[in-house]
Backbone atoms as SQL, in Angstrom:
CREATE TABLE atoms (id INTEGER PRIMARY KEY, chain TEXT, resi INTEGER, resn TEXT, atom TEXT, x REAL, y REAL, z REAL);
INSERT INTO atoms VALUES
  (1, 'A', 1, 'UNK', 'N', 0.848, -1.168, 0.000),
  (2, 'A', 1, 'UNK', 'CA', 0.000, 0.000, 0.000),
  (3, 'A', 1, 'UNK', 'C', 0.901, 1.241, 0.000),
  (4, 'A', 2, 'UNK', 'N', 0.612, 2.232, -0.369),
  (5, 'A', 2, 'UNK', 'CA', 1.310, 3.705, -0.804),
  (6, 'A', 2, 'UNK', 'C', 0.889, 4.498, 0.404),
  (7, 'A', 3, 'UNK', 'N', 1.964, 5.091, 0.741),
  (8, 'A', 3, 'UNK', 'CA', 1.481, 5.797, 2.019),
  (9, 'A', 3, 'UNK', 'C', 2.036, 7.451, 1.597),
  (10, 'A', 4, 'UNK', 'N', 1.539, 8.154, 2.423),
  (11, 'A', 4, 'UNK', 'CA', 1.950, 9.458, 2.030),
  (12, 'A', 4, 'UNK', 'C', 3.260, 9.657, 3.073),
  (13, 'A', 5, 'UNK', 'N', 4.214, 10.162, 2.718),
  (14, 'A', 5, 'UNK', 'CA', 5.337, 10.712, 3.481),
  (15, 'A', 5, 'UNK', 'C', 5.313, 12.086, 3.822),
  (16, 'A', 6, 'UNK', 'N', 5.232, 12.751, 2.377),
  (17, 'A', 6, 'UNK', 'CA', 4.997, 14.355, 2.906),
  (18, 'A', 6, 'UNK', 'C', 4.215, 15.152, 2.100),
  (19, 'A', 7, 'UNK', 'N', 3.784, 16.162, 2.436),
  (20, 'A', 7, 'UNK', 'CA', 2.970, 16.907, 1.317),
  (21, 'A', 7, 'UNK', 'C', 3.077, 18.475, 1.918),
  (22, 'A', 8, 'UNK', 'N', 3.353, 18.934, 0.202),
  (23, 'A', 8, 'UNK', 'CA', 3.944, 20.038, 0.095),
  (24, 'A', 8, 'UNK', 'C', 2.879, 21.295, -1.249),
  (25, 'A', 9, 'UNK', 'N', 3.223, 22.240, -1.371),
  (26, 'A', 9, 'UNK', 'CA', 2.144, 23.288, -1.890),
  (27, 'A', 9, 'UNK', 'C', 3.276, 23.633, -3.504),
  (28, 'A', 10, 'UNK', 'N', 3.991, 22.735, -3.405),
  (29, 'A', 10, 'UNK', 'CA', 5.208, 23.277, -4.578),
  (30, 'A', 10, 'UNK', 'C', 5.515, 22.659, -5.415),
  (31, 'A', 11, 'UNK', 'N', 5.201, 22.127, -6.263),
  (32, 'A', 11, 'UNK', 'CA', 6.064, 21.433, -7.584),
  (33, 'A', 11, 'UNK', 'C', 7.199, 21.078, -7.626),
  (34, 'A', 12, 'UNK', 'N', 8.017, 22.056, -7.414),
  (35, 'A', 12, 'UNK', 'CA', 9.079, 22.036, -7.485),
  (36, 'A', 12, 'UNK', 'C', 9.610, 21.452, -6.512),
  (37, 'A', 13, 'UNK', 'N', 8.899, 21.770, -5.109),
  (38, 'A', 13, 'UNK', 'CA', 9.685, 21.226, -3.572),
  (39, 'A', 13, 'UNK', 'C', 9.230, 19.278, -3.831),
  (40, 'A', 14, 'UNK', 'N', 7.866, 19.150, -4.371),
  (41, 'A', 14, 'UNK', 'CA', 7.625, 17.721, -4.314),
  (42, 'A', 14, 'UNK', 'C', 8.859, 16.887, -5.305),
  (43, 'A', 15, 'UNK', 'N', 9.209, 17.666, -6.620),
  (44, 'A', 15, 'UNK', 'CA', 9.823, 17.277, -7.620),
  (45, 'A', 15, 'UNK', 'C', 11.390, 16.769, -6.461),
  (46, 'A', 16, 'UNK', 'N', 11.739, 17.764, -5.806),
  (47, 'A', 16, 'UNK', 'CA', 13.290, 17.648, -5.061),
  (48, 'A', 16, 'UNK', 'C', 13.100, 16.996, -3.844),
  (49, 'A', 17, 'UNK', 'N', 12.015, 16.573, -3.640),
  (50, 'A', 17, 'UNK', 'CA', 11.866, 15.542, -2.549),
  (51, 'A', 17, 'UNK', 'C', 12.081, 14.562, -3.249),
  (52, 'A', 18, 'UNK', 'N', 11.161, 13.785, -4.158),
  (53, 'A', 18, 'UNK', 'CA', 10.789, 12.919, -4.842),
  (54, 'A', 18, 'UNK', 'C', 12.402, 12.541, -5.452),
  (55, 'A', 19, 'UNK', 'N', 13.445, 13.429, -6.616),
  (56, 'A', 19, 'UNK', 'CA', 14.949, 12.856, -6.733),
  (57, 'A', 19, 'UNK', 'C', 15.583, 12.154, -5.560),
  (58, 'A', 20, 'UNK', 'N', 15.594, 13.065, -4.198),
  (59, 'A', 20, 'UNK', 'CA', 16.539, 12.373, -3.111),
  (60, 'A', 20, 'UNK', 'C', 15.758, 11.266, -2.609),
  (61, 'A', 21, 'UNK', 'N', 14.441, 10.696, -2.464),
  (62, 'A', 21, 'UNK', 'CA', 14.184, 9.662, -2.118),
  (63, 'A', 21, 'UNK', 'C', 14.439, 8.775, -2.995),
  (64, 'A', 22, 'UNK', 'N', 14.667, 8.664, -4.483),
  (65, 'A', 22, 'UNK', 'CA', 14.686, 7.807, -5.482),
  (66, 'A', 22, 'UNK', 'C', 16.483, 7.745, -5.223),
  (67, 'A', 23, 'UNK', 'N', 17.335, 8.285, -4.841),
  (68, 'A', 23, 'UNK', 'CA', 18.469, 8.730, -4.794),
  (69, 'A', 23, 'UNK', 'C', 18.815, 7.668, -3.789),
  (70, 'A', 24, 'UNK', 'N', 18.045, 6.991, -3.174),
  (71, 'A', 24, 'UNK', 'CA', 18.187, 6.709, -1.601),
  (72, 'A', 24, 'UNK', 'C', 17.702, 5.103, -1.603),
  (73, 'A', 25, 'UNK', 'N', 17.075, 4.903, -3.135),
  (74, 'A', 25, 'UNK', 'CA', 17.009, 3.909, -3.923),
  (75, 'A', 25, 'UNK', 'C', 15.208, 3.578, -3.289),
  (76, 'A', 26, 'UNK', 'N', 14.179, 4.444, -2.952),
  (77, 'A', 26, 'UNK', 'CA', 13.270, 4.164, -2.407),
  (78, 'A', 26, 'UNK', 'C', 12.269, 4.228, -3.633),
  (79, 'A', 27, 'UNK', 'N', 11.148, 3.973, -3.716),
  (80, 'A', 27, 'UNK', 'CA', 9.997, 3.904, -4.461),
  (81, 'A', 27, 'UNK', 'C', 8.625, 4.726, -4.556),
  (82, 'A', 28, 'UNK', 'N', 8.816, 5.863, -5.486),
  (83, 'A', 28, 'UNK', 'CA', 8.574, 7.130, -5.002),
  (84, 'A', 28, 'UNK', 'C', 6.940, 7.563, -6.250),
  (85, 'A', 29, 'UNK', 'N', 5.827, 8.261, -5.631),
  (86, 'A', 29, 'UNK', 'CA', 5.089, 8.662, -6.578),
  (87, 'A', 29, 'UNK', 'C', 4.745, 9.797, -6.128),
  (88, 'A', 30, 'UNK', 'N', 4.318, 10.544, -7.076),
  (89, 'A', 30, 'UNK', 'CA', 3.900, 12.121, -6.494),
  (90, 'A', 30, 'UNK', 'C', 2.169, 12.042, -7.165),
  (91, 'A', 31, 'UNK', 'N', 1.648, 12.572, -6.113),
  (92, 'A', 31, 'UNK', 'CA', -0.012, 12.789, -6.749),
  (93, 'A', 31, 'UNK', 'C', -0.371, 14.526, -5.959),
  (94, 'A', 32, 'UNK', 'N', -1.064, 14.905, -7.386),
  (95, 'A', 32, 'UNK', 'CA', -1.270, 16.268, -7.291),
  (96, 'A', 32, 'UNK', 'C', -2.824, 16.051, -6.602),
  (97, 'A', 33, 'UNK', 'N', -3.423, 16.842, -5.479),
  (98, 'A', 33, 'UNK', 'CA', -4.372, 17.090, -4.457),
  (99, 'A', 33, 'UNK', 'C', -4.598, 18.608, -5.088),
  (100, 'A', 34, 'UNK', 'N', -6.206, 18.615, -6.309),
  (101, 'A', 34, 'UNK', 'CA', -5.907, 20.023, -6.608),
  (102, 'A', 34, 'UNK', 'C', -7.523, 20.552, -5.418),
  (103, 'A', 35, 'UNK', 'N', -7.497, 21.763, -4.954),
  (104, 'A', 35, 'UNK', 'CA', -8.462, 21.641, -4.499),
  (105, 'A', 35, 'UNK', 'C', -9.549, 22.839, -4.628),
  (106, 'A', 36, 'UNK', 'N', -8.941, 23.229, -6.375),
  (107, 'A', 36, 'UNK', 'CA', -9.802, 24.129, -7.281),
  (108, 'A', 36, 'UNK', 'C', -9.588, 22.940, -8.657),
  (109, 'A', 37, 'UNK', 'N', -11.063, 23.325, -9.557),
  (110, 'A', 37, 'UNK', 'CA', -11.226, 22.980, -10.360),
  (111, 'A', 37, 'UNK', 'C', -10.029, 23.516, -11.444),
  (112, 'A', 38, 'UNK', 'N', -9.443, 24.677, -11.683),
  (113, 'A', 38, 'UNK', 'CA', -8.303, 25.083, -12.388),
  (114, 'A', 38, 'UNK', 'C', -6.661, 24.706, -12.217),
  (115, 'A', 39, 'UNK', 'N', -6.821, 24.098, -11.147),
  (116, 'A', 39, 'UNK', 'CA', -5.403, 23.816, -10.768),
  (117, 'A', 39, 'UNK', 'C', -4.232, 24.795, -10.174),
  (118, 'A', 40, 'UNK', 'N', -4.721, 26.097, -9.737),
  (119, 'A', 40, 'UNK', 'CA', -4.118, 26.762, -9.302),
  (120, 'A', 40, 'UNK', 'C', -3.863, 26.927, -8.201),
  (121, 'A', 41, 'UNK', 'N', -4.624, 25.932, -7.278),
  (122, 'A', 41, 'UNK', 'CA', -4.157, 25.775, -5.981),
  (123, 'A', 41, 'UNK', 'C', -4.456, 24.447, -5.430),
  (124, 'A', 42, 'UNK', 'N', -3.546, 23.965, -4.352),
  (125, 'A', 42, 'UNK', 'CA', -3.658, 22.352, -4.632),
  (126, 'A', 42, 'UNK', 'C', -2.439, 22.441, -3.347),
  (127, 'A', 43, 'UNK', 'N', -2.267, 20.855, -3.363),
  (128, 'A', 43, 'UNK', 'CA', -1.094, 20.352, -3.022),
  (129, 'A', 43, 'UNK', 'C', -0.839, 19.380, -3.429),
  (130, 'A', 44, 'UNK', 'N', 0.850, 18.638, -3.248),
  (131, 'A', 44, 'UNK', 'CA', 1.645, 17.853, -3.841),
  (132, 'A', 44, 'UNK', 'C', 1.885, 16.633, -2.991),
  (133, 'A', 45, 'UNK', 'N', 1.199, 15.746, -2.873),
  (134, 'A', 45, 'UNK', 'CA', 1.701, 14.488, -1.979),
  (135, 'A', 45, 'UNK', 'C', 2.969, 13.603, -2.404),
  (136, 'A', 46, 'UNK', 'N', 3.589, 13.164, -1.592),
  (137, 'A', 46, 'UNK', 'CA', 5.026, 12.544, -1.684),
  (138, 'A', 46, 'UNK', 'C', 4.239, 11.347, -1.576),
  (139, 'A', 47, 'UNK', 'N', 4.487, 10.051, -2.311),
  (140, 'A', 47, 'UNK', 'CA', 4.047, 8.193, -1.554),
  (141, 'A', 47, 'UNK', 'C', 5.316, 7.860, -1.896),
  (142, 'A', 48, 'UNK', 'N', 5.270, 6.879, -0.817),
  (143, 'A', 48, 'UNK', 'CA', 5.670, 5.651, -0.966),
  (144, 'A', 48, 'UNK', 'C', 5.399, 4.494, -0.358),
  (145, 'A', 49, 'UNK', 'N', 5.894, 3.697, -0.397),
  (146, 'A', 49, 'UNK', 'CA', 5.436, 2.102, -0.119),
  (147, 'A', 49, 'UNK', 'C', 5.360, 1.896, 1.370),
  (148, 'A', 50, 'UNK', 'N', 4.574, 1.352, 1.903),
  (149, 'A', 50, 'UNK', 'CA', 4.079, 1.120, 3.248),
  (150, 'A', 50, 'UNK', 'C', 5.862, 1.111, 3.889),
  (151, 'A', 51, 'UNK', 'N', 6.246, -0.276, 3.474),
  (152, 'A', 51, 'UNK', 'CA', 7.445, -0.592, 4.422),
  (153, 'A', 51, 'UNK', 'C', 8.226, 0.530, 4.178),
  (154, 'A', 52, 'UNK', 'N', 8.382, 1.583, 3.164),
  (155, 'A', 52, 'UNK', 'CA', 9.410, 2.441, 3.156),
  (156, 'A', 52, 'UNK', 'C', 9.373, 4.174, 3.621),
  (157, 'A', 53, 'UNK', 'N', 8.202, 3.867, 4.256),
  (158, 'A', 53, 'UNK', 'CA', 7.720, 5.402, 4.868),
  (159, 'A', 53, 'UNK', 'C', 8.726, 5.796, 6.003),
  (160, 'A', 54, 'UNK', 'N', 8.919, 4.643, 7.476),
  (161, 'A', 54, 'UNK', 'CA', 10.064, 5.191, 7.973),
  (162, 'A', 54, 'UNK', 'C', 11.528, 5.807, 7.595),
  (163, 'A', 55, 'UNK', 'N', 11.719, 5.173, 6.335),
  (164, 'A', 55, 'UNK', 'CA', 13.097, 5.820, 5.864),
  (165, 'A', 55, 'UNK', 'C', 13.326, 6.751, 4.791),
  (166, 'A', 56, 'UNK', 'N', 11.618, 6.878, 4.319),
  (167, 'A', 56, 'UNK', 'CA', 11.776, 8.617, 3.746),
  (168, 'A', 56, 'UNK', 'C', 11.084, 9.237, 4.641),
  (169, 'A', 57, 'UNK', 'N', 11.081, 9.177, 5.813),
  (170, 'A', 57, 'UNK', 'CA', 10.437, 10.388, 6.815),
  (171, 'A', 57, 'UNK', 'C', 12.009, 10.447, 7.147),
  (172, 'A', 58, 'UNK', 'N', 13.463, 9.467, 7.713),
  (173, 'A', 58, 'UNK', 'CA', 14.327, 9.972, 7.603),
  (174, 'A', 58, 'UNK', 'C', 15.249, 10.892, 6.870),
  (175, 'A', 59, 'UNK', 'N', 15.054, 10.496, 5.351),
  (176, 'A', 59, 'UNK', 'CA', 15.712, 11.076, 4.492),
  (177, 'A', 59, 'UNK', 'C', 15.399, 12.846, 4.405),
  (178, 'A', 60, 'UNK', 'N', 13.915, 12.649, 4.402),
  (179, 'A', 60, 'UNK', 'CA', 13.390, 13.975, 4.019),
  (180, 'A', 60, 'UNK', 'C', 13.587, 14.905, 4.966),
  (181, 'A', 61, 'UNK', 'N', 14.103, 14.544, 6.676),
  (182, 'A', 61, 'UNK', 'CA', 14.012, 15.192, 8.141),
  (183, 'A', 61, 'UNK', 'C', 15.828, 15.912, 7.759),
  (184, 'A', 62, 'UNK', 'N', 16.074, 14.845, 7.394),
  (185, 'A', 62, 'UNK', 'CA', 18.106, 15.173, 7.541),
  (186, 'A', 62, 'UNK', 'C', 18.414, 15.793, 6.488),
  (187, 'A', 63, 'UNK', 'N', 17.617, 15.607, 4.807),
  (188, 'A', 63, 'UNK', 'CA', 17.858, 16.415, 3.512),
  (189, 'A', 63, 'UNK', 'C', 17.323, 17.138, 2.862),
  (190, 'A', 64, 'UNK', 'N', 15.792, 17.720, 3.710),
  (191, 'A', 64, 'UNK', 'CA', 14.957, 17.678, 2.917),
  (192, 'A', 64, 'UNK', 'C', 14.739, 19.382, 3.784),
  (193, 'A', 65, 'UNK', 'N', 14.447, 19.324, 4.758),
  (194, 'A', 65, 'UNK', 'CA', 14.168, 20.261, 5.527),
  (195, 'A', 65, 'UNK', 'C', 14.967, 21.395, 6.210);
């Protein structure tokens, strides 16, 4: 199951999360949460895989933040 790790309001910040967890050799999807019909405002959820949520909540605490 896909769990959310982090969620962010930025494209760009989900995009540079999303490299260093794949970097880290983890299994990574991004899903856009828009919460206008135009897409101009929203947020960016980080997943990953059930077993691998503890070690991108590490990655993202020590590289991310």
């Amino acid at each position: 199951m896909w769990m959310v790790a982090y969620v962010t309001q930025s494209k760009e910040s989900a995009e540079r999360i999303r490299t260093l967890l794949q970097e880290a050799g983890l299994l990574v999807k991004i899903r856009s949460v828009n919460q206008s019909g135009n897409g101009q405002f929203g947020c960016y959820e980080i997943l990953v895989p059930e077993a691998e949520l503890s070690e991108a909540h590490e990655i993202i605490i020590e590289k991310a933040l």
